[in-house]
ROBAKE-805008 format. One record per atom (N, C-alpha, C, CB): chain; atom name; x, y, z; residue in three letters. Coordinates in steps of 0.001 Angstrom, whole numbers, always signed. Glycine has a CB too. Example, Ala and Ser with C-alpha at 12.3 -4.5 7.8 and 13.67 -1.06 7.14 Angstrom:
<recs>
A; N; +13190; -5690; +7800; ALA $
A; CA; +12300; -4500; +7800; ALA $
A; C; +13200; -3300; +7800; ALA $
A; CB; +11308; -4473; +9046; ALA $
A; N; +12850; -2250; +7080; SER $
A; CA; +13670; -1060; +7140; SER $
A; C; +12900; +30; +7870; SER $
A; CB; +14084; -598; +5725; SER $
</recs>
This chain:
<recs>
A; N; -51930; -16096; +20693; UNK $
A; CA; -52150; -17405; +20128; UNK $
A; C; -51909; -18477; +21192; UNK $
A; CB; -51241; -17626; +18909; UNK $
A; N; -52889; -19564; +21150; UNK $
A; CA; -52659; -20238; +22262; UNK $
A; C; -51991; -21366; +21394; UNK $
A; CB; -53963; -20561; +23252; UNK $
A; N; -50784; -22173; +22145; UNK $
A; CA; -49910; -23654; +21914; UNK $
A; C; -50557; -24553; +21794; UNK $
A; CB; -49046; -24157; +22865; UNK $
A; N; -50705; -25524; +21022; UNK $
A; CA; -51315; -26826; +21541; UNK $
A; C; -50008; -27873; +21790; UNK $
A; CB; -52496; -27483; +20337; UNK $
A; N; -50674; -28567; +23228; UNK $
A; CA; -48941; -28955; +23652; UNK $
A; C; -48836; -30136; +23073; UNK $
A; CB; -48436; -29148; +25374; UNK $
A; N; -49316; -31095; +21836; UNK $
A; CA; -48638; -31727; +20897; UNK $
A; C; -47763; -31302; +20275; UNK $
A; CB; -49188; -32083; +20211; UNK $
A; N; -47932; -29914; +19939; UNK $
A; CA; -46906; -29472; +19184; UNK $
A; C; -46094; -28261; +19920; UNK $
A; CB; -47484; -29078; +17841; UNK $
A; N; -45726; -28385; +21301; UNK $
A; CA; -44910; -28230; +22072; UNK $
A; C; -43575; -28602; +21532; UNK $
A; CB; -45287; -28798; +23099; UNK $
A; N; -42308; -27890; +21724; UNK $
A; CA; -41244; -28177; +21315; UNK $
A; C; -40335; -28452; +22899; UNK $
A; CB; -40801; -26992; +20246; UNK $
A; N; -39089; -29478; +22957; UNK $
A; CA; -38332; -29635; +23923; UNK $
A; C; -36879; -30089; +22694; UNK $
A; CB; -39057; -30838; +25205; UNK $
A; N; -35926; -29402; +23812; UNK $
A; CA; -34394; -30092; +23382; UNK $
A; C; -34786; -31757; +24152; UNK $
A; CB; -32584; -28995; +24365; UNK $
A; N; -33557; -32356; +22782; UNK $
A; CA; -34093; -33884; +23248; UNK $
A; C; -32573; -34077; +23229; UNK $
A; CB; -35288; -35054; +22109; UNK $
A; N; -32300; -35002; +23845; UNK $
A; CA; -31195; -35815; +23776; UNK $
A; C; -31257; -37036; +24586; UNK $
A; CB; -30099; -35096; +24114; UNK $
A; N; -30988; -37959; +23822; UNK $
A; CA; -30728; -39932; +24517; UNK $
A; C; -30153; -40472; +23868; UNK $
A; CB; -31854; -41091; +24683; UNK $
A; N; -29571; -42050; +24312; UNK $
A; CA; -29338; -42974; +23799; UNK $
A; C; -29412; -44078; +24215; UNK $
A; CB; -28610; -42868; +23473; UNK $
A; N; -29773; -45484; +23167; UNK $
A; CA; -29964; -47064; +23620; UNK $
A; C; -28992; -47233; +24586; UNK $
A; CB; -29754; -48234; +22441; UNK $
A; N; -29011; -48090; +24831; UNK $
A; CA; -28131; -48558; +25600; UNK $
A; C; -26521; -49265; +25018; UNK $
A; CB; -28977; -49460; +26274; UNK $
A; N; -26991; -49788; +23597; UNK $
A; CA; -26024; -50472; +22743; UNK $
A; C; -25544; -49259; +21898; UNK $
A; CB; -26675; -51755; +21839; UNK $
A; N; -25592; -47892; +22485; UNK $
A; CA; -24933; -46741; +21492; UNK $
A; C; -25104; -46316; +20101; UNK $
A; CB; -23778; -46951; +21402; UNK $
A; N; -25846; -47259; +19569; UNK $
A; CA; -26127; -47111; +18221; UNK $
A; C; -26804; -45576; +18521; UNK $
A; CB; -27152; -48438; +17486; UNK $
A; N; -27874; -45898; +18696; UNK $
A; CA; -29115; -44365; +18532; UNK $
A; C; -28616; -43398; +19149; UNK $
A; CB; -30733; -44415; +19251; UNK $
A; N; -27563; -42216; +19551; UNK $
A; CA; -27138; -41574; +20308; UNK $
A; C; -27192; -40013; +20000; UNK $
A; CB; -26064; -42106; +20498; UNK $
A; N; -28236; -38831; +20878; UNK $
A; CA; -28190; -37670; +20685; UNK $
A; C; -27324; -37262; +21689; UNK $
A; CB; -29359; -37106; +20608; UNK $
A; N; -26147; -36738; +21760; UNK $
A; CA; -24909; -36297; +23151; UNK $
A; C; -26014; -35023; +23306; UNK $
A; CB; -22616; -35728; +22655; UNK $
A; N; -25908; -34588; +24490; UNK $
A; CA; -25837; -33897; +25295; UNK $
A; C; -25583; -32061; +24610; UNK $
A; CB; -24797; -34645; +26150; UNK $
A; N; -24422; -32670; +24268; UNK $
A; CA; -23918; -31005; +23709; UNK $
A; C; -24328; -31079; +21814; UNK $
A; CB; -21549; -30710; +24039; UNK $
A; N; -25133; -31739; +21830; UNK $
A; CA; -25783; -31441; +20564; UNK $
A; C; -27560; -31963; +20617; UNK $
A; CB; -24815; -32321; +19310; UNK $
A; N; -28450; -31489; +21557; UNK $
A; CA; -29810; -31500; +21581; UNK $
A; C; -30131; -31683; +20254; UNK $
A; CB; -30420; -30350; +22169; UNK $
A; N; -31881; -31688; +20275; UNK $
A; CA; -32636; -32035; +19154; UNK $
A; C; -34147; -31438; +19233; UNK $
A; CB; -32621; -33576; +19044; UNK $
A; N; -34811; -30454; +18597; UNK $
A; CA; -35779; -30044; +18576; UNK $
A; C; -36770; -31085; +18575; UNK $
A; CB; -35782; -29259; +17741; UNK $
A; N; -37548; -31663; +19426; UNK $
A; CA; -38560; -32454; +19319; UNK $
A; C; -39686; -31946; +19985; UNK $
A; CB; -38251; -33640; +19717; UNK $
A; N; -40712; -32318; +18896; UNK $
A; CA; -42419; -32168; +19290; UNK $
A; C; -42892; -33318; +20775; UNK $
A; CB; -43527; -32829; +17526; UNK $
A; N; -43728; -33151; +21226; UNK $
A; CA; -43888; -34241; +22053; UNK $
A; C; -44579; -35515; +20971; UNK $
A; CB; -44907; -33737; +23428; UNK $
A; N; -45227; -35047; +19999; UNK $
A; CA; -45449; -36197; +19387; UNK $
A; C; -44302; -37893; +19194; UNK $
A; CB; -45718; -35498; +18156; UNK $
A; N; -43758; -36594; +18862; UNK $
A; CA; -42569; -37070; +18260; UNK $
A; C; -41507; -38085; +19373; UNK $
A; CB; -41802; -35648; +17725; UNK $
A; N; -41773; -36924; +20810; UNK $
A; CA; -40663; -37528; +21644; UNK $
A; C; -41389; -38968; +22360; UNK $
A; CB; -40087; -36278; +22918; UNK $
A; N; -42384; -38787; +22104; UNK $
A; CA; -43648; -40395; +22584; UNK $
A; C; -42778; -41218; +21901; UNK $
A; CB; -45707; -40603; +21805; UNK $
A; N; -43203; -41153; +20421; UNK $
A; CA; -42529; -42204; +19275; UNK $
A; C; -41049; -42955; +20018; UNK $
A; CB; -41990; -41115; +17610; UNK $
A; N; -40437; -41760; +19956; UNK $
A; CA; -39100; -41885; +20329; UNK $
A; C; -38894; -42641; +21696; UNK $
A; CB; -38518; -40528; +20376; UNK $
A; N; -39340; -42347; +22749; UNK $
A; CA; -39563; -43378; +23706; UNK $
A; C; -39838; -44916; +23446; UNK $
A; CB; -40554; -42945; +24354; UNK $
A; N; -40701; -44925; +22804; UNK $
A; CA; -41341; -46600; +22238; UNK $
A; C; -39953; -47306; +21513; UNK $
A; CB; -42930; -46441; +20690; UNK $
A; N; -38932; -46336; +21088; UNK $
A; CA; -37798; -47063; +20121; UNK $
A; C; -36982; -47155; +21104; UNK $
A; CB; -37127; -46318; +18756; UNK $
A; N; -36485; -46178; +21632; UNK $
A; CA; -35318; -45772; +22710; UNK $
A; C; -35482; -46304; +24375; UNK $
A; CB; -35295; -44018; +22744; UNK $
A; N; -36306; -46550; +25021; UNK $
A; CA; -36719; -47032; +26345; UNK $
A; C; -36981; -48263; +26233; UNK $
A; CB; -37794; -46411; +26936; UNK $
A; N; -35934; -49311; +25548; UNK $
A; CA; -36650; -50412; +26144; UNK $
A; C; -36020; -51696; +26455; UNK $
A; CB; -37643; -50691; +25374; UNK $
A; N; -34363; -51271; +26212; UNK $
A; CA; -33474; -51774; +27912; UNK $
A; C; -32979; -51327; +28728; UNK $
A; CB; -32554; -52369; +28060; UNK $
A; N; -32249; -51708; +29733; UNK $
A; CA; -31682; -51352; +30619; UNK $
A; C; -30714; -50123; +30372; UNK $
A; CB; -31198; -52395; +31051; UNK $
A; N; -30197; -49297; +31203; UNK $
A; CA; -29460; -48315; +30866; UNK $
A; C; -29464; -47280; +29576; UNK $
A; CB; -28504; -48871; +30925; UNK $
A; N; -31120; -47461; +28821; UNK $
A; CA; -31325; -46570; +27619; UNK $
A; C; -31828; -45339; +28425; UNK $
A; CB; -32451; -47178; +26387; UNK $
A; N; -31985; -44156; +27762; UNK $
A; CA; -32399; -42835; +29087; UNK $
A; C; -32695; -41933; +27643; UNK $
A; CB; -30666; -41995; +30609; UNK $
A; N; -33782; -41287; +27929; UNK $
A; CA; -34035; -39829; +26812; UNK $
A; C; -34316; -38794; +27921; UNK $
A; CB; -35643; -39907; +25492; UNK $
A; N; -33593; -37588; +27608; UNK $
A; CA; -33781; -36277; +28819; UNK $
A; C; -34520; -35181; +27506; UNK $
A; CB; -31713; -35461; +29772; UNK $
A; N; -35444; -34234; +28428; UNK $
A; CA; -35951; -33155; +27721; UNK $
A; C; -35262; -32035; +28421; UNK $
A; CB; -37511; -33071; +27705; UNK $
A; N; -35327; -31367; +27500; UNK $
A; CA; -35542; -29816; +28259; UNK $
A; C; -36116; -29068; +27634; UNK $
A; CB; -34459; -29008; +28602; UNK $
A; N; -37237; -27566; +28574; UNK $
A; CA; -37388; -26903; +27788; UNK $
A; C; -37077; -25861; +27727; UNK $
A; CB; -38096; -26942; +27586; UNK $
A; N; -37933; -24484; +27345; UNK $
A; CA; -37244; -23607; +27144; UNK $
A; C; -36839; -22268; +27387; UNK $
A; CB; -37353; -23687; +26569; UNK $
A; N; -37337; -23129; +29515; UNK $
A; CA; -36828; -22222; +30502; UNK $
A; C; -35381; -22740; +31162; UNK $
A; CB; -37969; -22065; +31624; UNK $
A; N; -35007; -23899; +30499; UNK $
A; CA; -33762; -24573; +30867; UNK $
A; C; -33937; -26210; +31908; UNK $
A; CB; -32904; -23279; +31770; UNK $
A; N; -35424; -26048; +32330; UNK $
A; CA; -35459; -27309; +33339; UNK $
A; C; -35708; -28616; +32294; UNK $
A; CB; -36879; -27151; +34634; UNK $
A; N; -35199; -29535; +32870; UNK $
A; CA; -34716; -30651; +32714; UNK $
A; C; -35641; -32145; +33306; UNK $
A; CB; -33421; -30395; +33328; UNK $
A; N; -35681; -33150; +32421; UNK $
A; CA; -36423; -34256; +32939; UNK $
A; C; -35527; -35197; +32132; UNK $
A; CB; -38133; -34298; +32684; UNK $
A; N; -35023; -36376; +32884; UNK $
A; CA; -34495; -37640; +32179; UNK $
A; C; -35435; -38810; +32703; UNK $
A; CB; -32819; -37950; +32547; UNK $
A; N; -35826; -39496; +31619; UNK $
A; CA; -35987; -40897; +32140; UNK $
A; C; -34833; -42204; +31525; UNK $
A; CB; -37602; -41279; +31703; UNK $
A; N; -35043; -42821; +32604; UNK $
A; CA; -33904; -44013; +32425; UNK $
A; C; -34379; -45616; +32451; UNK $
A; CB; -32815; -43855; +33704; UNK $
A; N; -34213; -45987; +31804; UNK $
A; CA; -34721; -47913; +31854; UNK $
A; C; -34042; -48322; +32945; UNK $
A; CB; -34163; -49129; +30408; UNK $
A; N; -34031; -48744; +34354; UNK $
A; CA; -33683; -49449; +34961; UNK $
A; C; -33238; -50805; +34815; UNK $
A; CB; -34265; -49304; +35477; UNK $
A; N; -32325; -51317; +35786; UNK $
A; CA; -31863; -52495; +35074; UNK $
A; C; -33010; -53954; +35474; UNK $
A; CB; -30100; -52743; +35632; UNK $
A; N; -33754; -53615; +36270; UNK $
A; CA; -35060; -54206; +36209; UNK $
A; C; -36119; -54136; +34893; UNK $
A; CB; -35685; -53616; +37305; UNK $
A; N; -35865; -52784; +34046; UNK $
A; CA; -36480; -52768; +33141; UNK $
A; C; -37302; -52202; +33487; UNK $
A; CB; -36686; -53622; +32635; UNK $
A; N; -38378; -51098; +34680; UNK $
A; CA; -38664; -50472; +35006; UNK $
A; C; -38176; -48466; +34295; UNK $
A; CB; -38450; -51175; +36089; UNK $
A; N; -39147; -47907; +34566; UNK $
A; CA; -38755; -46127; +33990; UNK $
A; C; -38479; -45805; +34950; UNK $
A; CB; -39786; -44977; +33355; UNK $
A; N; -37556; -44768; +35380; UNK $
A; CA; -37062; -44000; +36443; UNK $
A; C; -37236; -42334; +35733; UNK $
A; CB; -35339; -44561; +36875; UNK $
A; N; -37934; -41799; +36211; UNK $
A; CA; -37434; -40336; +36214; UNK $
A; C; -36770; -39798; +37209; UNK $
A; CB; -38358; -39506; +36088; UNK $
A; N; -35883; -38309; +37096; UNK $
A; CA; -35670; -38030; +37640; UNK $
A; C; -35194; -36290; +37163; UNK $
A; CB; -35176; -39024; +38068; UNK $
A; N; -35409; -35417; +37647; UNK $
A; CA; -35834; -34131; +37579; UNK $
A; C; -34385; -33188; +38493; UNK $
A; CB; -37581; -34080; +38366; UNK $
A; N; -33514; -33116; +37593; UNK $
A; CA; -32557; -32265; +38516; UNK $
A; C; -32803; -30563; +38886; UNK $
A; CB; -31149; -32363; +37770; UNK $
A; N; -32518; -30843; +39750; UNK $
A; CA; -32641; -29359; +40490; UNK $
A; C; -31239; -28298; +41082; UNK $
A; CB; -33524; -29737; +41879; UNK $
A; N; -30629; -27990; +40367; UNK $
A; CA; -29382; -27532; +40557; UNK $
A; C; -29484; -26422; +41363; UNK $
A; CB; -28711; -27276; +39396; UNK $
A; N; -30243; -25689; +41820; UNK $
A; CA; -30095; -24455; +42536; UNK $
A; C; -30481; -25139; +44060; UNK $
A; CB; -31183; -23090; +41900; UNK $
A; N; -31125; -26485; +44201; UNK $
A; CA; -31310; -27058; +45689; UNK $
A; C; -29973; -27909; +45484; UNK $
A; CB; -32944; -28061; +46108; UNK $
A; N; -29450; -28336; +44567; UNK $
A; CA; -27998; -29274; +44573; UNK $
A; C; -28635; -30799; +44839; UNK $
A; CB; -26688; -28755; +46071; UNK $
A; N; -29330; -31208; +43629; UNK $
A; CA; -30460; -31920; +44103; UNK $
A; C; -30964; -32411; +43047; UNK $
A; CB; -31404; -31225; +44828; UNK $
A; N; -31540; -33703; +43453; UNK $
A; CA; -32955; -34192; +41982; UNK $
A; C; -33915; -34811; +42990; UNK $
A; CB; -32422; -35788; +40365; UNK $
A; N; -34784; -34624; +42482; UNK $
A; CA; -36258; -35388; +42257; UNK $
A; C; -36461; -36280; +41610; UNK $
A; CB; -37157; -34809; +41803; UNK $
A; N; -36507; -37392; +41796; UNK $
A; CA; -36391; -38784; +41340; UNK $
A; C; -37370; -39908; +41586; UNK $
A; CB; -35297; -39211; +41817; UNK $
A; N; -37672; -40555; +40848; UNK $
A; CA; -38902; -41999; +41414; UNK $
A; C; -39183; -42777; +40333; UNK $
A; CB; -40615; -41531; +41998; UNK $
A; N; -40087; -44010; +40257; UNK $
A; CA; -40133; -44358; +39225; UNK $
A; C; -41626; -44023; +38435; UNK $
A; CB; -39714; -45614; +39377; UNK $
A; N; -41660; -44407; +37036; UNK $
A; CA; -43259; -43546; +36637; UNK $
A; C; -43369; -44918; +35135; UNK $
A; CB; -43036; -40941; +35888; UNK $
A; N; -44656; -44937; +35346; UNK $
A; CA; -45127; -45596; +34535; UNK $
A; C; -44916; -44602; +32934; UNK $
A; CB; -46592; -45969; +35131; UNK $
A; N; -44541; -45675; +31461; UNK $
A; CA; -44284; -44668; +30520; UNK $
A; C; -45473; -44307; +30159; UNK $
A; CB; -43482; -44999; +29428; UNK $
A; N; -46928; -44541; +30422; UNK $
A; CA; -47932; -44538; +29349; UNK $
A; C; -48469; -43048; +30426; UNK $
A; CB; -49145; -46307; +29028; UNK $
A; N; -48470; -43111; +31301; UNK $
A; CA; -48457; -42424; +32381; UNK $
A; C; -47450; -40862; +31843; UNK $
A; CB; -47796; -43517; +33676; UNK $
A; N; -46445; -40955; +32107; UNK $
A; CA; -45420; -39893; +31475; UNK $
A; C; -45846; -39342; +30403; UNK $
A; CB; -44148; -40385; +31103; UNK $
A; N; -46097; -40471; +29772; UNK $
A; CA; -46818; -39773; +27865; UNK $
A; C; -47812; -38843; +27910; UNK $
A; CB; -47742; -41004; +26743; UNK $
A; N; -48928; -39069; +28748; UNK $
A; CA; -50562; -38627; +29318; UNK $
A; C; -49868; -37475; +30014; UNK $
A; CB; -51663; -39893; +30540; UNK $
A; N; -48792; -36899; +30784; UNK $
A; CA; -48486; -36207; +31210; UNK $
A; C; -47805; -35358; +30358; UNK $
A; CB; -48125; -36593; +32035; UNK $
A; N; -46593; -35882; +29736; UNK $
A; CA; -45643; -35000; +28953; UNK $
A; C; -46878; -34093; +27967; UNK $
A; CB; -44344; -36099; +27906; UNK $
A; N; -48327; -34767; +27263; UNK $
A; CA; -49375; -34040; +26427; UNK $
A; C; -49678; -32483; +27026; UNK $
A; CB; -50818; -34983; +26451; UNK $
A; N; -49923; -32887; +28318; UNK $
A; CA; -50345; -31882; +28872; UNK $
A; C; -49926; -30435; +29512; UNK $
A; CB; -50719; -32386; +29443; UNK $
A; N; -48428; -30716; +29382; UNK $
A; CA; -47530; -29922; +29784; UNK $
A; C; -46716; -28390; +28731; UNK $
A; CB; -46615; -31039; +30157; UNK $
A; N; -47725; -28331; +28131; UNK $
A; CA; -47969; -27412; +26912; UNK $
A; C; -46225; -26681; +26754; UNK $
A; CB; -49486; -26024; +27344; UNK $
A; N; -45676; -27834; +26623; UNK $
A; CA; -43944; -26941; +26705; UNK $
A; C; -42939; -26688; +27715; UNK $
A; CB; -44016; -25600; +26472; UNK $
A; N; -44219; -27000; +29013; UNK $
A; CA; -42818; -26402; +30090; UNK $
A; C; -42816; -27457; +30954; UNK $
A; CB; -42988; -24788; +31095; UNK $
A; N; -41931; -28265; +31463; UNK $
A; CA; -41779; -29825; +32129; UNK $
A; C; -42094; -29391; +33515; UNK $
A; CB; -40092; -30701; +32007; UNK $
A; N; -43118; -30280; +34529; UNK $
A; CA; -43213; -29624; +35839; UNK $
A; C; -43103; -31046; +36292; UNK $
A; CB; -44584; -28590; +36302; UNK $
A; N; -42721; -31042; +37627; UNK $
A; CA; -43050; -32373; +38561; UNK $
A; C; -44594; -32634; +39043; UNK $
A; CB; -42171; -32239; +39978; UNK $
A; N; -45210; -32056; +38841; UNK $
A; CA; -46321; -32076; +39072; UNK $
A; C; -47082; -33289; +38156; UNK $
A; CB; -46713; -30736; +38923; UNK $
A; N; -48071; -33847; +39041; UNK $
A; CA; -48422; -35225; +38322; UNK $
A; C; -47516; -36343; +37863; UNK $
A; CB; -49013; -34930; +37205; UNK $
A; N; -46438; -36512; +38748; UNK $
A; CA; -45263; -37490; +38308; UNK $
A; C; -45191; -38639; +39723; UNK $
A; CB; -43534; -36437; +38038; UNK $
A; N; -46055; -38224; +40119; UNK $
A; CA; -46182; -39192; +40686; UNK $
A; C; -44962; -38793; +42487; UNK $
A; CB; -45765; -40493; +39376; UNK $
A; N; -44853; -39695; +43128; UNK $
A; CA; -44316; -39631; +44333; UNK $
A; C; -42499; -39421; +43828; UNK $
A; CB; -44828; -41142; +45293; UNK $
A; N; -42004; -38250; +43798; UNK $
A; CA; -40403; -38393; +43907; UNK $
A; C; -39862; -38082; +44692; UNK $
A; CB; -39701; -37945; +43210; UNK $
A; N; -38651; -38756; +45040; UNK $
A; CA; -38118; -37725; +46162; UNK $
A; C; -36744; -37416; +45887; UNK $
A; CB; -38192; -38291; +47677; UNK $
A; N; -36396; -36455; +46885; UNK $
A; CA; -35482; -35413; +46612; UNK $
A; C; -34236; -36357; +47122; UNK $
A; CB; -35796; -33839; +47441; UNK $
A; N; -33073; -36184; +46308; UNK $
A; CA; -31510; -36734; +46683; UNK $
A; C; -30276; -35279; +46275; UNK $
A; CB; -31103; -38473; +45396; UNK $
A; N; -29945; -35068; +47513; UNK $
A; CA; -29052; -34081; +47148; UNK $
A; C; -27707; -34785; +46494; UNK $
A; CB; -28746; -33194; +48433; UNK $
A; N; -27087; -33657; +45713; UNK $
A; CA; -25920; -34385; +44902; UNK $
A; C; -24408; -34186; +46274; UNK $
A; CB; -25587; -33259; +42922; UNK $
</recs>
């Protein structure tokens, strides 16, 4: 059976910036990408708000509102001790996250670069 990656599933977890809306970390959230679009449009849209995916090979994508108000992704890489990081347009991310039938890649994210931790 083939996926259609709308209905792709990722662990979700974020929160506003003012704490109200808050998924911790150690309690994820099954989200569709439909769904995690929506959720962006509520959650991304001051400074210091951030929603991270993962899926469900374990890799990881956060984006973060900059305090410019700008998106930052950034893509940790723990086995280089490391992220992949830059900034990405959200409508851009969205058109991407569709296509990614479940499994998060850096690919098509535009220019990031690598910062070891």
């Amino acid at each position: 059976m083939v996926s259609c990656p709308t209905l792709s599933s990722y662990r979700v977890t974020y929160s506003d910036f003012a704490g109200v809306r808050v998924v911790a970390g150690d309690g994820p959230i099954p989200m569709t990408v439909e769904a995690i679009v929506a959720l962006m449009d509520e959650i991304l849209v001051e400074p210091g708000s951030f929603v991270s995916l993962t899926d469900e090979a374990g890799r990881m994508l956060q984006l973060l509102v900059d305090d410019d108000g700008g998106l930052v992704i950034d893509f940790p890489s723990p086995r280089e001790r490391g992220s992949y990081g830059g900034r990405i347009d959200a409508d851009a991310f969205k058109t991407a996250l569709r296509t990614m039938n479940g499994e998060l890649e850096r690919d098509g994210m535009g220019e990031l670069a690598f910062e070891p931790w």
